[in-house]
KEDREN-612392 format. One record per residue (C-alpha): residue number from 1; residue in three letters; x, y, z. Coordinates in steps of 0.25 Angstrom, whole numbers, plus 2048, in hexadecimal, padded with zeros to 3 digits. Last residue first. Layout:
<site k="NUM" r="ALA" x="X" y="Y" z="Z"/>
...
END
This chain:
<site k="84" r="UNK" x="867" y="870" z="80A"/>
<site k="83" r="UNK" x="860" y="868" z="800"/>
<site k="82" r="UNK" x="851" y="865" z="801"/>
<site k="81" r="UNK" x="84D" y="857" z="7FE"/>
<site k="80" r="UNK" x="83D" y="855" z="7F9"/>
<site k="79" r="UNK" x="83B" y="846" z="7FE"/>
<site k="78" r="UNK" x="82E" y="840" z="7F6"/>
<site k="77" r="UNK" x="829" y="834" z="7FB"/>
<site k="76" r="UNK" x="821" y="82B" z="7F1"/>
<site k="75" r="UNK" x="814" y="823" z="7F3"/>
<site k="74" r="UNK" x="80A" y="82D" z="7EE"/>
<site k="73" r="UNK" x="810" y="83B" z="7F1"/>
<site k="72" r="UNK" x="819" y="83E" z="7FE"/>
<site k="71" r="UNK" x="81F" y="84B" z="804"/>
<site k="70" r="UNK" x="82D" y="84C" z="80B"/>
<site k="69" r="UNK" x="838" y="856" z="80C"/>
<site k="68" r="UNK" x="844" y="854" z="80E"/>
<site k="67" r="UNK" x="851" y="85F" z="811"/>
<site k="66" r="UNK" x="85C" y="858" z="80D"/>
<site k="65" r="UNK" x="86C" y="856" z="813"/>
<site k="64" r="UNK" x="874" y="850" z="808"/>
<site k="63" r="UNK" x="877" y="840" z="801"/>
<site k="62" r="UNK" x="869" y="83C" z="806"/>
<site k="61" r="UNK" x="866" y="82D" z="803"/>
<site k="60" r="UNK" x="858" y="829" z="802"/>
<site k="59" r="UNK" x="853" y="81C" z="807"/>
<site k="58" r="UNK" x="845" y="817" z="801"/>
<site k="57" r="UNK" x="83A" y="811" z="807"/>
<site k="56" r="UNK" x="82A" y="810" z="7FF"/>
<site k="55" r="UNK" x="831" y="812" z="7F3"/>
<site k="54" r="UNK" x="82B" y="81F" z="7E9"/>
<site k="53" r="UNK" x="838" y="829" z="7F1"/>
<site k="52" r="UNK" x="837" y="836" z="7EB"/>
<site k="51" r="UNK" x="842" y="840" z="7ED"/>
<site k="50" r="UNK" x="841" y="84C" z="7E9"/>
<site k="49" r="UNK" x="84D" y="857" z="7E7"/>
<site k="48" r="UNK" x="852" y="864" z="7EB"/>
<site k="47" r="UNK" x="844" y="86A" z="7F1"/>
<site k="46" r="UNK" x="83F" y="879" z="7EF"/>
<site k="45" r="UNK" x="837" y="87F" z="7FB"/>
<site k="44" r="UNK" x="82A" y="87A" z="7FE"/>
<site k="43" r="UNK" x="82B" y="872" z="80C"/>
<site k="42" r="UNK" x="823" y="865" z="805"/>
<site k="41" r="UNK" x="81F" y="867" z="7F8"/>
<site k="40" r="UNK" x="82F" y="86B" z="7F7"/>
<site k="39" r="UNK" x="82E" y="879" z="7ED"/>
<site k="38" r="UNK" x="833" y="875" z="7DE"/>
<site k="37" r="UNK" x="840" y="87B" z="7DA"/>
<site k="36" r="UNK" x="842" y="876" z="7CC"/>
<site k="35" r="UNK" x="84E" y="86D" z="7CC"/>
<site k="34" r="UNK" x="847" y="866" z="7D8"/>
<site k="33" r="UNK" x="84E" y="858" z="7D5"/>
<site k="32" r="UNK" x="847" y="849" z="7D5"/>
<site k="31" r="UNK" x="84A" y="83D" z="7DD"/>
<site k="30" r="UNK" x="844" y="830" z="7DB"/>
<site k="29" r="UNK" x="845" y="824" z="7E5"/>
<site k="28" r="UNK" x="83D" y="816" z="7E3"/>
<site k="27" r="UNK" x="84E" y="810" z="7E1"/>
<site k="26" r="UNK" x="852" y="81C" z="7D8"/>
<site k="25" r="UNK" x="84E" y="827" z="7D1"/>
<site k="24" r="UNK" x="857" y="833" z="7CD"/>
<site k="23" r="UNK" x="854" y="842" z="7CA"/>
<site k="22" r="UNK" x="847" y="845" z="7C4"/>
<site k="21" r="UNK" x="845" y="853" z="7C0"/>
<site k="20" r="UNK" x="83B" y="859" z="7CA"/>
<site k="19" r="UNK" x="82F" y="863" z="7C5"/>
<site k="18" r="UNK" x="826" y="857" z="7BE"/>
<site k="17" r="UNK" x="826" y="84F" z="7CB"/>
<site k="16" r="UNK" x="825" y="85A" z="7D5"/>
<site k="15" r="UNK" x="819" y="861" z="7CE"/>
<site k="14" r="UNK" x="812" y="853" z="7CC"/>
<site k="13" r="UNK" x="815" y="851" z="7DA"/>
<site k="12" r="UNK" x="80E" y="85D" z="7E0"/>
<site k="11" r="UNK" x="803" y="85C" z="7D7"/>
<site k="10" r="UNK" x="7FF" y="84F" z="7DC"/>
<site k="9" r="UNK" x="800" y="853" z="7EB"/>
<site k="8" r="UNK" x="80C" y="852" z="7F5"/>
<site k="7" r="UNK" x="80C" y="84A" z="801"/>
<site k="6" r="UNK" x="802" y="840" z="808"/>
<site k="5" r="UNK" x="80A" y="833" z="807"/>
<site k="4" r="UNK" x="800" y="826" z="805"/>
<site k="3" r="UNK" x="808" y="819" z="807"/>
<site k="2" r="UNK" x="804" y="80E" z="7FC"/>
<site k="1" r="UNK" x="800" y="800" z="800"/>
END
């Protein structure tokens, strides 16, 4: 059975999806580049990157001290990191 995440809405995701350029995909993890400065859904300043994670666990390596915010939509968690 699926888990239901409230989070962001339709709109929000087709905007996120079709504004971020794809970056690398591996192992149920996507990540994808804010080239064009689109406000966090969740604290609503710009974000570096989005990570979405489609597995129901997944381990992230962090290479550098990130602000992250969190939101869900369907089954996927989205991680919006925030570079100091």
């Amino acid at each position: 059975m699926a888990r239901e995440y409230c989070g962001m809405d339709e709109a929000t995701y087709d905007h996120l999806m079709s504004s971020l350029t794809p970056s690398e995909a591996v192992d149920g993890v996507t990540s994808y580049r804010n080239t064009v400065a689109i406000a966090c859904p969740a604290c609503e300043t710009p974000f570096d990157d989005l990570v979405v994670c489609a597995e129901e666990y997944s381990s992230l390596e962090l290479s550098m001290l990130l602000d992250i915010c969190v939101t869900g939509f369907g089954d996927e968690i989205f991680l919006f990191t925030h570079k100091h």
